[in-house]
Biopython code that builds the backbone (N, CA, C, O; Angstrom):
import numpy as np
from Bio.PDB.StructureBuilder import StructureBuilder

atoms = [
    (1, "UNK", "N", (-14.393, 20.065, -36.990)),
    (1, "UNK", "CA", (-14.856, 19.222, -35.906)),
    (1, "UNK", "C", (-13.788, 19.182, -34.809)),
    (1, "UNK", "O", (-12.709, 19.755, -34.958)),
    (2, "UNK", "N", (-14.092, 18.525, -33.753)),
    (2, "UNK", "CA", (-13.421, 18.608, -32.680)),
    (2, "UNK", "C", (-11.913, 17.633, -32.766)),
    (2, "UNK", "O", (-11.873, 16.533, -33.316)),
    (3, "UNK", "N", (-10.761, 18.284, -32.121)),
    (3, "UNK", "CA", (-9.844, 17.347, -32.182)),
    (3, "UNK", "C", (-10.020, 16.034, -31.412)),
    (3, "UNK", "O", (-10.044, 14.957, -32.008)),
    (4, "UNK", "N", (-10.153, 16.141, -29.978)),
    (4, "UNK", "CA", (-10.112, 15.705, -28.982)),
    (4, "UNK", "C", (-12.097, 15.004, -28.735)),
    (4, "UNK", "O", (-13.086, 15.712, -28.542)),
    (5, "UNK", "N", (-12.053, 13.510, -28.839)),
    (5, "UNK", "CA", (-13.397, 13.210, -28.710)),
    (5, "UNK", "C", (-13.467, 12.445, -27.552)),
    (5, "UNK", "O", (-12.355, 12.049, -27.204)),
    (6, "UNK", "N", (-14.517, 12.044, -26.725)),
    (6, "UNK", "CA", (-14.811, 11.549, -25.438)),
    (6, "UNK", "C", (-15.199, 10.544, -25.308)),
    (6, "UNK", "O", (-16.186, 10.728, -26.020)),
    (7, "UNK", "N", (-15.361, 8.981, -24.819)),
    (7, "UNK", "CA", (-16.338, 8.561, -24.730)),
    (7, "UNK", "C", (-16.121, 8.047, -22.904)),
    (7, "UNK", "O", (-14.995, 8.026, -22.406)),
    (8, "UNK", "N", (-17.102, 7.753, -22.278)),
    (8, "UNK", "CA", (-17.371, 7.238, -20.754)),
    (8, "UNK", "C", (-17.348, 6.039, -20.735)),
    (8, "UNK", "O", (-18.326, 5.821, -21.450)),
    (9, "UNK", "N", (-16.880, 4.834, -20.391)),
    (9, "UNK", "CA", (-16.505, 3.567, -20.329)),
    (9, "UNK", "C", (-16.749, 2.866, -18.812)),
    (9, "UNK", "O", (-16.376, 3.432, -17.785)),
    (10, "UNK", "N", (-17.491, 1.433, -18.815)),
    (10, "UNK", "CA", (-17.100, 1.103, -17.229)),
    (10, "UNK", "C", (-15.889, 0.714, -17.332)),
    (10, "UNK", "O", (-15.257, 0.606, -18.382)),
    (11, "UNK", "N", (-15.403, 0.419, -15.923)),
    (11, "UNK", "CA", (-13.940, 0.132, -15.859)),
    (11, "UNK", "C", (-13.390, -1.303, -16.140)),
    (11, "UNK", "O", (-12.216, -1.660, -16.236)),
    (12, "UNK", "N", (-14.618, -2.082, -16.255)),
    (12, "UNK", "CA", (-14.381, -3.921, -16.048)),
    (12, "UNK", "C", (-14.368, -3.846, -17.921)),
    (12, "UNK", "O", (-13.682, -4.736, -18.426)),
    (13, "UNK", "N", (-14.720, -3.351, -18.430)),
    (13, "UNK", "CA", (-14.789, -3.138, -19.967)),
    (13, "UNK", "C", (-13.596, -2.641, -20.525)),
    (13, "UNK", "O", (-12.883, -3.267, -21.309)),
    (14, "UNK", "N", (-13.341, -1.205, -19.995)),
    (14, "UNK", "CA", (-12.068, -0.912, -20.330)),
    (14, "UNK", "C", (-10.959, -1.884, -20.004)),
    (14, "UNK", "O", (-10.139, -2.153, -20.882)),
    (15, "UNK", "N", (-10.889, -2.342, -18.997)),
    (15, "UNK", "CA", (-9.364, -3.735, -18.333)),
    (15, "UNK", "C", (-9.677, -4.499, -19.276)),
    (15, "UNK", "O", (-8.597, -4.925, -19.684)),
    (16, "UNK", "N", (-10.875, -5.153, -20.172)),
    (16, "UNK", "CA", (-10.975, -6.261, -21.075)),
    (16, "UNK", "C", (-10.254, -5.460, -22.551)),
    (16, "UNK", "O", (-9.509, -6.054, -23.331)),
    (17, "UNK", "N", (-10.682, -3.985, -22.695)),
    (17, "UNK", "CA", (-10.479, -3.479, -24.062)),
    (17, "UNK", "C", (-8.576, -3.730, -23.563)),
    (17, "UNK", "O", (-7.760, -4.413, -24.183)),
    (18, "UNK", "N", (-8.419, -3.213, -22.740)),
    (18, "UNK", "CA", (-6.573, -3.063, -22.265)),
    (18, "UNK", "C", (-5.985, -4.743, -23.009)),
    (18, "UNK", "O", (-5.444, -4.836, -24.110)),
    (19, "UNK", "N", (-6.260, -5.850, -22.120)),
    (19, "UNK", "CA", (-6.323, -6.998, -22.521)),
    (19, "UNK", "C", (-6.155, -7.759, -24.173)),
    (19, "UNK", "O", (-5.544, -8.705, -24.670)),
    (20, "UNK", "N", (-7.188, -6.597, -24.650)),
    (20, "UNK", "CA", (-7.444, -6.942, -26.328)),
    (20, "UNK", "C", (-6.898, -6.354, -27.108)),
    (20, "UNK", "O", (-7.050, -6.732, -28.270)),
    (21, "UNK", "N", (-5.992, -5.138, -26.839)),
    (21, "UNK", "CA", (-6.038, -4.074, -27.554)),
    (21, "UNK", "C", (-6.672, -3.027, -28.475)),
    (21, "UNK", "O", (-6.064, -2.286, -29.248)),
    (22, "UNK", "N", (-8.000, -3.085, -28.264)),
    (22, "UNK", "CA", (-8.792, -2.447, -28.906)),
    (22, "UNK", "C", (-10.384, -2.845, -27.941)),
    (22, "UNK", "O", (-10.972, -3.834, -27.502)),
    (23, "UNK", "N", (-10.559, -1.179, -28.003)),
    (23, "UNK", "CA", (-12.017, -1.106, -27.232)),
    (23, "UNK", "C", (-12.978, -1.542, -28.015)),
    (23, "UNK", "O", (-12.837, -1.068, -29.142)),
    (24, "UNK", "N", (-14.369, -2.593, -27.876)),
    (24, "UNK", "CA", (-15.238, -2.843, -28.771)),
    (24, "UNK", "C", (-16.601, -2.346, -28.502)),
    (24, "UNK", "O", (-17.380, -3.296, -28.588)),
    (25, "UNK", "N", (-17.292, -1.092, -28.171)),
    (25, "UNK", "CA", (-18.141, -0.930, -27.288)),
    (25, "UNK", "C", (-18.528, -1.763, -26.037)),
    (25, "UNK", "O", (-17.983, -2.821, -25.725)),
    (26, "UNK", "N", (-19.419, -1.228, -25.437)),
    (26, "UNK", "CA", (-20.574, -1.243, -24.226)),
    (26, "UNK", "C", (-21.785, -1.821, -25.116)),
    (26, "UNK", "O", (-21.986, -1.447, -26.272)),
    (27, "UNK", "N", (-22.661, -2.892, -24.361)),
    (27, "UNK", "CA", (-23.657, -3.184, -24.912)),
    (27, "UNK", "C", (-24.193, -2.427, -25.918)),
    (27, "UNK", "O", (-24.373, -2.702, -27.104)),
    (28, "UNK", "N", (-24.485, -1.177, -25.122)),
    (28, "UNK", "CA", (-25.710, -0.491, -25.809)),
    (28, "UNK", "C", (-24.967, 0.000, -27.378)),
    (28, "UNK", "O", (-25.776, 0.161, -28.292)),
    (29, "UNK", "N", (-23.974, 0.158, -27.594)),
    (29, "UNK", "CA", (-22.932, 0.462, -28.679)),
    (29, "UNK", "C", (-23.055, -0.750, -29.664)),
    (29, "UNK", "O", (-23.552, -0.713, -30.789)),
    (30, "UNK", "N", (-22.507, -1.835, -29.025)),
    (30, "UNK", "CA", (-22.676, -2.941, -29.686)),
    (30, "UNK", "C", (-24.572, -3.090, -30.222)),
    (30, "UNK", "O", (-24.591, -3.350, -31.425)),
    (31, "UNK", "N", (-25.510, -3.026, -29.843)),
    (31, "UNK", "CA", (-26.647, -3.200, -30.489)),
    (31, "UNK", "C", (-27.021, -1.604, -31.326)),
    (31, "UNK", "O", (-28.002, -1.443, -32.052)),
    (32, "UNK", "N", (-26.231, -0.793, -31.085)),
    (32, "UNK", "CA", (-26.811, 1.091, -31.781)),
    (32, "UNK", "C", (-25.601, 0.380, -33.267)),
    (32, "UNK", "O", (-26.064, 0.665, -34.371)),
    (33, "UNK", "N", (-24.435, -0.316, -33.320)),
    (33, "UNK", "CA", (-23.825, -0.547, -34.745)),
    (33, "UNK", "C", (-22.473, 1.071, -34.420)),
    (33, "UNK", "O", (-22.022, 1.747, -35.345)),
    (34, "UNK", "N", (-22.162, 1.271, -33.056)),
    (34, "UNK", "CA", (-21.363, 1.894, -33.275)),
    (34, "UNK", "C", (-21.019, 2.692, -31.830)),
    (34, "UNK", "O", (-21.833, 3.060, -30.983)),
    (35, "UNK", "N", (-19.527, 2.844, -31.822)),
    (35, "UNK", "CA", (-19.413, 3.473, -30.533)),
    (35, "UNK", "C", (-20.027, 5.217, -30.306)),
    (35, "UNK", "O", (-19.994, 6.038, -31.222)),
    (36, "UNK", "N", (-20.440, 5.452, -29.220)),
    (36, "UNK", "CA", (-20.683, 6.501, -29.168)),
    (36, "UNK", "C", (-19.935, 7.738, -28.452)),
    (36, "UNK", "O", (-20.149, 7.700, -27.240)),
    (37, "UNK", "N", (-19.307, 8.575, -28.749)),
    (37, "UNK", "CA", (-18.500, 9.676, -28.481)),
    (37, "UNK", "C", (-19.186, 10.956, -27.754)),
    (37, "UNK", "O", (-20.376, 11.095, -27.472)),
    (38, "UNK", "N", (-18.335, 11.667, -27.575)),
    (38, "UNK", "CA", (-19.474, 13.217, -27.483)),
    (38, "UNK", "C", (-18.040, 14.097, -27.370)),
    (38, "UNK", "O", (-16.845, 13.946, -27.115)),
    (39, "UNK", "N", (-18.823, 14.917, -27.667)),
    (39, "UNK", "CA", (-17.275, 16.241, -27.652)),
    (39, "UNK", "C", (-17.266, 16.904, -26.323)),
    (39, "UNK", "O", (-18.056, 16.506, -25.467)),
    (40, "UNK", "N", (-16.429, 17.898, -26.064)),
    (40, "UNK", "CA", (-16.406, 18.586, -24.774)),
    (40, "UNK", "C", (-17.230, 18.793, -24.408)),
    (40, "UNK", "O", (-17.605, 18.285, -23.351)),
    (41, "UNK", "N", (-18.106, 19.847, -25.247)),
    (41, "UNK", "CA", (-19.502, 21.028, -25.179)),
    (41, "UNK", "C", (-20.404, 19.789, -24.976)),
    (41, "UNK", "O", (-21.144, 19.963, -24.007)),
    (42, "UNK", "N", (-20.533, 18.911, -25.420)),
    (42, "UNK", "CA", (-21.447, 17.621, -24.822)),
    (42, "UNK", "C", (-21.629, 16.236, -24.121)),
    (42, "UNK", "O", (-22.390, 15.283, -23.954)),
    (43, "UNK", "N", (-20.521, 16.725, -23.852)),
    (43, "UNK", "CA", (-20.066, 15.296, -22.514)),
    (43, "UNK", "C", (-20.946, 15.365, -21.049)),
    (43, "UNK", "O", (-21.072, 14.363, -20.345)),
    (44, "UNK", "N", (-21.519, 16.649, -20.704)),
    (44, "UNK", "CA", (-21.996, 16.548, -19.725)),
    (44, "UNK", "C", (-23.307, 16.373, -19.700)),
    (44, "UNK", "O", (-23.727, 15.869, -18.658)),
    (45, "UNK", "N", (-24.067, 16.621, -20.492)),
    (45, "UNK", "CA", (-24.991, 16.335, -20.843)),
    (45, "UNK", "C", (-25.535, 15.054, -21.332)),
    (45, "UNK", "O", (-26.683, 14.751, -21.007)),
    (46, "UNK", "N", (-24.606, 14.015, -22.321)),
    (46, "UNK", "CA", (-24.542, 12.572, -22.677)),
    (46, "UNK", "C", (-24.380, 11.736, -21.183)),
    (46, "UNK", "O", (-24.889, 10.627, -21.025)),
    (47, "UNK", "N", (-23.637, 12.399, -20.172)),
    (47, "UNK", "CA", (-23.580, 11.742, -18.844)),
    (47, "UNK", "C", (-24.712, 12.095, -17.711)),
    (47, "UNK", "O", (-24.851, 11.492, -16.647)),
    (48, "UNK", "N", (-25.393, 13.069, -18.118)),
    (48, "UNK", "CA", (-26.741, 13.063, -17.619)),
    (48, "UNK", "C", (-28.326, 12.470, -17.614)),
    (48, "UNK", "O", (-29.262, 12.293, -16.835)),
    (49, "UNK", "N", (-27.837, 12.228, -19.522)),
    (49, "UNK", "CA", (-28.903, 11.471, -19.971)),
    (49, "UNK", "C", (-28.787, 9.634, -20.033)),
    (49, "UNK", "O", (-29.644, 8.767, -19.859)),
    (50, "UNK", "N", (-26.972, 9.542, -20.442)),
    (50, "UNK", "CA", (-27.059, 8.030, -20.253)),
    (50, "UNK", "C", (-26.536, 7.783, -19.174)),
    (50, "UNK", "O", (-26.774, 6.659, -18.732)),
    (51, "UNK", "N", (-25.830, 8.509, -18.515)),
    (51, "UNK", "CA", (-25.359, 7.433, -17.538)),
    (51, "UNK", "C", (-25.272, 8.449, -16.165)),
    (51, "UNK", "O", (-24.301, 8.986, -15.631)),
    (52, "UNK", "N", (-26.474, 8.464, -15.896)),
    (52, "UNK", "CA", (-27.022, 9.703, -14.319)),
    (52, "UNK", "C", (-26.728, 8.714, -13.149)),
    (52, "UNK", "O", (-27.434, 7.711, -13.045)),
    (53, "UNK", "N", (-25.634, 8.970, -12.192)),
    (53, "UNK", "CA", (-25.590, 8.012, -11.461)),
    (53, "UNK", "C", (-24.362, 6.796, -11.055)),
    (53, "UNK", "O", (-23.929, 6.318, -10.006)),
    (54, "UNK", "N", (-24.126, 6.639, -12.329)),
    (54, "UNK", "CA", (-23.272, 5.538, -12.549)),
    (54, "UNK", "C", (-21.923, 6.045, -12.455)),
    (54, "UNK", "O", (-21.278, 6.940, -13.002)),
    (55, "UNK", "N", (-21.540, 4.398, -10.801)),
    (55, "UNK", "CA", (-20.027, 5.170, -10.723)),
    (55, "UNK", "C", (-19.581, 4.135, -11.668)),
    (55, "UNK", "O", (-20.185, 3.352, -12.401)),
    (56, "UNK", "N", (-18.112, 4.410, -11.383)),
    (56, "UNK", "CA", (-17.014, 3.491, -11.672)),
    (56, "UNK", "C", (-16.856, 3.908, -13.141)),
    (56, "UNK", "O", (-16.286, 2.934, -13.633)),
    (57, "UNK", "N", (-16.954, 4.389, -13.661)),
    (57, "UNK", "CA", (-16.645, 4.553, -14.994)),
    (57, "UNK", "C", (-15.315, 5.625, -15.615)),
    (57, "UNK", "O", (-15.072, 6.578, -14.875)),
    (58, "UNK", "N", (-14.712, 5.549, -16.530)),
    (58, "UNK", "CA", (-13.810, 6.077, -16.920)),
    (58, "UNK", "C", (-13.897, 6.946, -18.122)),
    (58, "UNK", "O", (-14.625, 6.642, -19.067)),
    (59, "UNK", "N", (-13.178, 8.008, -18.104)),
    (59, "UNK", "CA", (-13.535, 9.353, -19.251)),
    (59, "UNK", "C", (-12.283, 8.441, -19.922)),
    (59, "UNK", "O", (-11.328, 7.978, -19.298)),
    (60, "UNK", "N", (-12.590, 8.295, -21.562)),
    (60, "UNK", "CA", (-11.425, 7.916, -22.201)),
    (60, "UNK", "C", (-11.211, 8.923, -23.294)),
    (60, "UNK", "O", (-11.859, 8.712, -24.319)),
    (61, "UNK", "N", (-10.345, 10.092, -23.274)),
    (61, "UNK", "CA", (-10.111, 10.822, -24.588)),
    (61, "UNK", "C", (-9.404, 10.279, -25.766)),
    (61, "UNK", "O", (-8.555, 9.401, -25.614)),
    (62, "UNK", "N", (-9.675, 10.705, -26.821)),
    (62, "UNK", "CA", (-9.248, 9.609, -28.207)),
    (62, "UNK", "C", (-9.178, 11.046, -29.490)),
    (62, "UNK", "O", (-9.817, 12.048, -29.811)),
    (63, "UNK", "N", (-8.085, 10.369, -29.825)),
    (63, "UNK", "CA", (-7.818, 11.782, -30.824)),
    (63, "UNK", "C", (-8.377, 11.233, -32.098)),
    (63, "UNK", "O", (-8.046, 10.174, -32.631)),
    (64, "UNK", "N", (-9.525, 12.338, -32.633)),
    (64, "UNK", "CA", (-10.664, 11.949, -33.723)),
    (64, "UNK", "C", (-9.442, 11.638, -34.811)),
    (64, "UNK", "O", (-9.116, 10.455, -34.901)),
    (65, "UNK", "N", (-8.725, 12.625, -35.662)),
    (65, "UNK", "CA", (-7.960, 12.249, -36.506)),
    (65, "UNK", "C", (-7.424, 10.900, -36.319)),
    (65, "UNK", "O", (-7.538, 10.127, -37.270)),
    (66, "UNK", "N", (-7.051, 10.631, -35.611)),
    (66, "UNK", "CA", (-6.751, 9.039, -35.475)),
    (66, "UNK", "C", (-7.349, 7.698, -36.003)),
    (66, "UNK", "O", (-6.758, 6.628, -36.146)),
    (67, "UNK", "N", (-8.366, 7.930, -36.203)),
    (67, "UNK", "CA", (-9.803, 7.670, -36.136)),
    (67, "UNK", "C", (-10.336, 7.186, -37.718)),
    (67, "UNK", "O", (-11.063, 6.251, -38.053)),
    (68, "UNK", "N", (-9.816, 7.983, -38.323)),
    (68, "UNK", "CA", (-10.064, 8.175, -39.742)),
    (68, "UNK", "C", (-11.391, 7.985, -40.585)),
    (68, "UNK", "O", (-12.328, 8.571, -40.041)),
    (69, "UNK", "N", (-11.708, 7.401, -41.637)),
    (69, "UNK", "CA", (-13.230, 7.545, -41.716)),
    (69, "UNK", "C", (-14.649, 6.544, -41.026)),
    (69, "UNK", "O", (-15.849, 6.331, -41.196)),
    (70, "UNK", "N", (-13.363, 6.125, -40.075)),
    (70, "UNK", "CA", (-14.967, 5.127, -39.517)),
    (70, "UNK", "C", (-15.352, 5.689, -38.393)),
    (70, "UNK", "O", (-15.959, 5.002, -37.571)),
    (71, "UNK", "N", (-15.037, 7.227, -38.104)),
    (71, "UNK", "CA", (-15.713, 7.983, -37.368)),
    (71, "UNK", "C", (-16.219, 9.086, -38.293)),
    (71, "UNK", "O", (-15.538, 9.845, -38.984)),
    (72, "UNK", "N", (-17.843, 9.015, -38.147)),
    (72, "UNK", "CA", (-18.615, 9.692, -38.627)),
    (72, "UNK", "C", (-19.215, 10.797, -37.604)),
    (72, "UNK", "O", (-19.419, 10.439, -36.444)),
    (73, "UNK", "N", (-19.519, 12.197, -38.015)),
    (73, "UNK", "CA", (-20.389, 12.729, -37.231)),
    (73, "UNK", "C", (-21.980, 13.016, -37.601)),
    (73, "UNK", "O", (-22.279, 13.869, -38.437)),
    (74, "UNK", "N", (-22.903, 12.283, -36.951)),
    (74, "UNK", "CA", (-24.139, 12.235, -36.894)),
    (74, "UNK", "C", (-25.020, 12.846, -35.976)),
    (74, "UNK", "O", (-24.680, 13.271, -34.872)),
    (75, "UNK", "N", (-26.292, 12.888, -36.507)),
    (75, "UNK", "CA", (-27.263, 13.275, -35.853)),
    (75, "UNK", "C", (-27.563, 12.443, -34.348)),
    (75, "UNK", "O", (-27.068, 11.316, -34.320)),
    (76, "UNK", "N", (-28.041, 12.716, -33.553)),
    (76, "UNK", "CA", (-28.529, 11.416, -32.166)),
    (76, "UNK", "C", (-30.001, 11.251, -32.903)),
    (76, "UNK", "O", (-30.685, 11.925, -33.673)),
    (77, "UNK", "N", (-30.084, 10.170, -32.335)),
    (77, "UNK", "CA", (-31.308, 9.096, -32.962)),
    (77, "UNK", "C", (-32.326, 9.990, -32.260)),
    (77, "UNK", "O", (-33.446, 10.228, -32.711)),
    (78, "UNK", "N", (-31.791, 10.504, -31.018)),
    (78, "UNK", "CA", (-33.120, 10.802, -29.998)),
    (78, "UNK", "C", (-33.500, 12.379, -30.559)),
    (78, "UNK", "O", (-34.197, 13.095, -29.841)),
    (79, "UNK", "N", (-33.134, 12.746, -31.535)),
    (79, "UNK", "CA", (-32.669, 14.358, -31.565)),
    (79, "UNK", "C", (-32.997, 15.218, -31.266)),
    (79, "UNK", "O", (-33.981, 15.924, -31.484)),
    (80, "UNK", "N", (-31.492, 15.283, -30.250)),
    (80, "UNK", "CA", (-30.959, 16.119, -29.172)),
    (80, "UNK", "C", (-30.096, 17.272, -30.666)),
    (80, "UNK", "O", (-29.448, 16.737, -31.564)),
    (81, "UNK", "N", (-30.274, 18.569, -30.602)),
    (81, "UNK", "CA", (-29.493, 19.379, -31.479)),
    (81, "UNK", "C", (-27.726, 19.150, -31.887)),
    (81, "UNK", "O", (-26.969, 18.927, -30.942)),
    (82, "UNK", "N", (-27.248, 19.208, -33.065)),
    (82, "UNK", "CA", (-26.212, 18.763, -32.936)),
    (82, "UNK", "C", (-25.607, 18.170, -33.614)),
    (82, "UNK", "O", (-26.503, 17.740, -34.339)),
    (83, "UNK", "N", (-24.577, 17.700, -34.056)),
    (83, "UNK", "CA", (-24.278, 16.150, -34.857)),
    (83, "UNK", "C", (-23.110, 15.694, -33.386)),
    (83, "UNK", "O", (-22.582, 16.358, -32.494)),
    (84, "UNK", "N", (-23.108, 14.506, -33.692)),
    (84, "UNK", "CA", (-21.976, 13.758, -32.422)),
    (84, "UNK", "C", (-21.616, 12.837, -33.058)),
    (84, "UNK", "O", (-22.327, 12.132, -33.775)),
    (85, "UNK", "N", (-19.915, 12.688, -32.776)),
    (85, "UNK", "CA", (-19.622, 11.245, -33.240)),
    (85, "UNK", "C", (-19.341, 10.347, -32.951)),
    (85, "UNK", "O", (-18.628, 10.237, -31.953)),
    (86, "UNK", "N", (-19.743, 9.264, -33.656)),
    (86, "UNK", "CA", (-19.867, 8.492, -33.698)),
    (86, "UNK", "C", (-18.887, 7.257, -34.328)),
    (86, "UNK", "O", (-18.760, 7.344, -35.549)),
    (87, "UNK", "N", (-18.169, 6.115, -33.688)),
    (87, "UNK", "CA", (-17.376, 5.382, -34.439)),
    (87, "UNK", "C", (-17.747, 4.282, -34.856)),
    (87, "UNK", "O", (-18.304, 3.513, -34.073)),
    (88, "UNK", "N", (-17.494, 3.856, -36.450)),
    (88, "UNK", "CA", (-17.821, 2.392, -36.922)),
    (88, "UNK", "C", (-16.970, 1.261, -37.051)),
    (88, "UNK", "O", (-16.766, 0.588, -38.061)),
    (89, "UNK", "N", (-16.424, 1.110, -35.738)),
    (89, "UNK", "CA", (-15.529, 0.128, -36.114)),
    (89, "UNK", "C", (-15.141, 0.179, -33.958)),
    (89, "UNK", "O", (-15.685, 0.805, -33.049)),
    (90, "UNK", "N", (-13.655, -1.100, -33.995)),
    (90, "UNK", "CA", (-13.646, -0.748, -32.465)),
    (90, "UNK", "C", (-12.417, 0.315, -32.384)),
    (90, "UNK", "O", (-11.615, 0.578, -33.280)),
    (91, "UNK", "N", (-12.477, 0.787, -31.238)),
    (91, "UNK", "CA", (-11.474, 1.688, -30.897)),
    (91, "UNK", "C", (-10.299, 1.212, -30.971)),
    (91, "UNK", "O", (-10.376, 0.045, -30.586)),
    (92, "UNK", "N", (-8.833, 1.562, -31.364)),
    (92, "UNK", "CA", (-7.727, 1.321, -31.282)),
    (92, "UNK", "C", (-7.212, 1.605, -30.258)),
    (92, "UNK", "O", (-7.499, 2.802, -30.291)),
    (93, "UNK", "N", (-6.618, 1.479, -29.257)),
    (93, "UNK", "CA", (-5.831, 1.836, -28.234)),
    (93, "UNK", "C", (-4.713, 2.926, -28.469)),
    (93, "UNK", "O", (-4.472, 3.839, -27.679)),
    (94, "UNK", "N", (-4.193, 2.747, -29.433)),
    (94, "UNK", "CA", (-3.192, 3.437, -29.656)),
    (94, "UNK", "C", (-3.424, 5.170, -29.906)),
    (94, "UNK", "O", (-2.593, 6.070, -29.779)),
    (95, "UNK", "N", (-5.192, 5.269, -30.392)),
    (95, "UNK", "CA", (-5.645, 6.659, -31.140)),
    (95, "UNK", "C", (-6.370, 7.336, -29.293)),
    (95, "UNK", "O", (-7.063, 8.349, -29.201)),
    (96, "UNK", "N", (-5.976, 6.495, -28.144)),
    (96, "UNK", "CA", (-6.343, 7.285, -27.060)),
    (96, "UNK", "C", (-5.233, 7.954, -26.271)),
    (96, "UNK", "O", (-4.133, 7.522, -25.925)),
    (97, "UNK", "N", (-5.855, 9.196, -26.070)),
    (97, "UNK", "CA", (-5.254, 10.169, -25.740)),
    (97, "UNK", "C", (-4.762, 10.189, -23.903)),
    (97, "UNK", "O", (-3.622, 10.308, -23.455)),
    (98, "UNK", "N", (-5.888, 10.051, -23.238)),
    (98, "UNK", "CA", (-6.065, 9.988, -21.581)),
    (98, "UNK", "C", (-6.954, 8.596, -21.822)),
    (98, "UNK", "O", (-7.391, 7.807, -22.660)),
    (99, "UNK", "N", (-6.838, 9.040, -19.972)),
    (99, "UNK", "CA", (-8.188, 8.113, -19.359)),
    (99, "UNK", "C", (-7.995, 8.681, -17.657)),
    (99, "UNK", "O", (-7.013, 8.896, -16.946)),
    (100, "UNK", "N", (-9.265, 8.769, -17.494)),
    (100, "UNK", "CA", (-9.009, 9.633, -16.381)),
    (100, "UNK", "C", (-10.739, 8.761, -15.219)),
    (100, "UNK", "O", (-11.787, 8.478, -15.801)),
    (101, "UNK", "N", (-10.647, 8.652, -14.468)),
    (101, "UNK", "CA", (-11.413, 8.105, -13.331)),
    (101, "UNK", "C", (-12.338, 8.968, -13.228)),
    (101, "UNK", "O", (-11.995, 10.029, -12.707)),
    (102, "UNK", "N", (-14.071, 8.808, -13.756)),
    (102, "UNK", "CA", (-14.995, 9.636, -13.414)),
    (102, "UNK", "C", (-15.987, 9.318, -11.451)),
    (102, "UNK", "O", (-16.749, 8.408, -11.126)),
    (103, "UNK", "N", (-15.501, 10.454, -10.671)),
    (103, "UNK", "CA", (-16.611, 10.270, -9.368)),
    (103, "UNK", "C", (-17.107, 10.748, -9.563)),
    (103, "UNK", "O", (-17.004, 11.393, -10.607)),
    (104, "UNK", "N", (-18.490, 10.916, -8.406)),
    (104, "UNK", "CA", (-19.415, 11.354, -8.447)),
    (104, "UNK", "C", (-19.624, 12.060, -7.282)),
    (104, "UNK", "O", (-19.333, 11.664, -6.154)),
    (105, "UNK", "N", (-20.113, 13.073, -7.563)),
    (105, "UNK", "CA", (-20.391, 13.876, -6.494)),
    (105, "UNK", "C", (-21.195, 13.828, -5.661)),
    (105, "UNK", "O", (-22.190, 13.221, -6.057)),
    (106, "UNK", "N", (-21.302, 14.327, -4.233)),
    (106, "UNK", "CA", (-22.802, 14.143, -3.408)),
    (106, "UNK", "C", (-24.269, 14.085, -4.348)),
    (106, "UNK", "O", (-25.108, 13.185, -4.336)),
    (107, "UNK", "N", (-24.276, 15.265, -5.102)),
    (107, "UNK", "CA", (-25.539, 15.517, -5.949)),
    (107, "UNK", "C", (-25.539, 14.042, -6.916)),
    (107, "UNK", "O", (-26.638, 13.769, -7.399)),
    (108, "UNK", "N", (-24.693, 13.333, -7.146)),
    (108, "UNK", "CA", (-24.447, 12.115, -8.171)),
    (108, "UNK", "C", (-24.610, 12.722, -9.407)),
    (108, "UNK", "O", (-25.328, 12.279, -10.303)),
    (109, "UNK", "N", (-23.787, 13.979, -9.470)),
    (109, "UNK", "CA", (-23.651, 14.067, -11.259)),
    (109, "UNK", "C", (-22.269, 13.522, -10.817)),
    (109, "UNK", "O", (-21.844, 13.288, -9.685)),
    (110, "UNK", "N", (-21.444, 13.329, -12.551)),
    (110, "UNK", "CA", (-19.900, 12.840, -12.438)),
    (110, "UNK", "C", (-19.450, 14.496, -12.595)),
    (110, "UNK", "O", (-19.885, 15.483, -13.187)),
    (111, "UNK", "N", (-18.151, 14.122, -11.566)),
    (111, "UNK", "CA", (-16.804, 14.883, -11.659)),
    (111, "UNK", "C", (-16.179, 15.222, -13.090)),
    (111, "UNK", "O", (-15.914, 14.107, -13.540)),
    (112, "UNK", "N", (-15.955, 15.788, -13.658)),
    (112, "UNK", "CA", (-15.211, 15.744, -14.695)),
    (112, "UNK", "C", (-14.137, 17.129, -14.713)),
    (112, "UNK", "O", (-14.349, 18.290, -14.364)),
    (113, "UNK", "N", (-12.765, 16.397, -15.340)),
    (113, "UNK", "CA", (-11.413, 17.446, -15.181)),
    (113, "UNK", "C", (-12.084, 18.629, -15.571)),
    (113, "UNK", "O", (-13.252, 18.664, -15.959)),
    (114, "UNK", "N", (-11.163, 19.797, -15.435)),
    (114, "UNK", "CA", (-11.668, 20.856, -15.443)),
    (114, "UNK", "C", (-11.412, 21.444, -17.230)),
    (114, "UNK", "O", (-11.967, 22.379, -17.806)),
    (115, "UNK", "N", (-10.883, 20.952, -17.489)),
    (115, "UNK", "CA", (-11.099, 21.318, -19.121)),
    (115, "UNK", "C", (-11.918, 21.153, -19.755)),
    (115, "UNK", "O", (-11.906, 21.595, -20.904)),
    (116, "UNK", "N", (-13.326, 20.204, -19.090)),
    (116, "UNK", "CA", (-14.316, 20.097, -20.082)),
    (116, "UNK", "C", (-15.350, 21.283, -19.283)),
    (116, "UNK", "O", (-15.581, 21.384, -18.078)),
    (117, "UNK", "N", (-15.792, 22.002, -20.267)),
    (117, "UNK", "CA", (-16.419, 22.969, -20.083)),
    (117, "UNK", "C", (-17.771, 22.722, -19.510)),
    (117, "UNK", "O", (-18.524, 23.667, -19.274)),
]
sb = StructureBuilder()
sb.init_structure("model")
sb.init_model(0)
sb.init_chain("A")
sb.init_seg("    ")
for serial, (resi, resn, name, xyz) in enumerate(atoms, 1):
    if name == "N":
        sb.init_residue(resn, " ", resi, " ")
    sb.init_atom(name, np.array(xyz, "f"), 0.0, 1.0, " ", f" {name:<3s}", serial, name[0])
structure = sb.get_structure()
């Protein structure tokens, strides 16, 4: 599986996770029973389907090993091909890697660094 896992964050969420030391999902996380991730090969696509549009948000990379077994990789509920993972528990601060400022482009897809494929 992937070293390096993704998830997209707003920014008023992330300053509260900073605050707490540990990220606890986004609504929709908090009612799915778990944060939701995506790997490189599917980050752009998870930002097309959930979040088309939406500025202000932040790419947060998080090193999976870190992570240990309360990150699972699963199927999507909606199924989309694949397994993605998924975390059961809140994020630690300490197991993130970056965080990097997602814009948006004229077309309103997001910007993303050039390492994600």
């Amino acid at each position: 599986m992937e070293s390096i896992i993704y998830t997209m964050v707003r920014e008023a969420d992330w300053r509260e996770a900073e605050r707490l030391g540990a990220y606890r999902g986004s609504v929709d996380d908090r009612r799915d029973g778990f944060l939701h991730f995506s790997t490189a090969a599917q980050l752009r696509a998870s930002a097309a389907k959930h979040r088309a549009g939406e500025a202000g948000l932040l790419l947060v990379a998080v090193e999976a090993a870190a992570l240990g077994a309360a990150l699972a990789w699963e199927p999507a509920r909606s199924g989309r091909p694949g397994l993605f993972p998924h975390l059961h528990a809140a994020l630690p601060l300490a197991a993130v890697r970056g965080v990097t400022p997602l814009s948006l482009g004229p077309d309103g897809l997001h910007r993303f660094p050039p390492d994600i494929p």
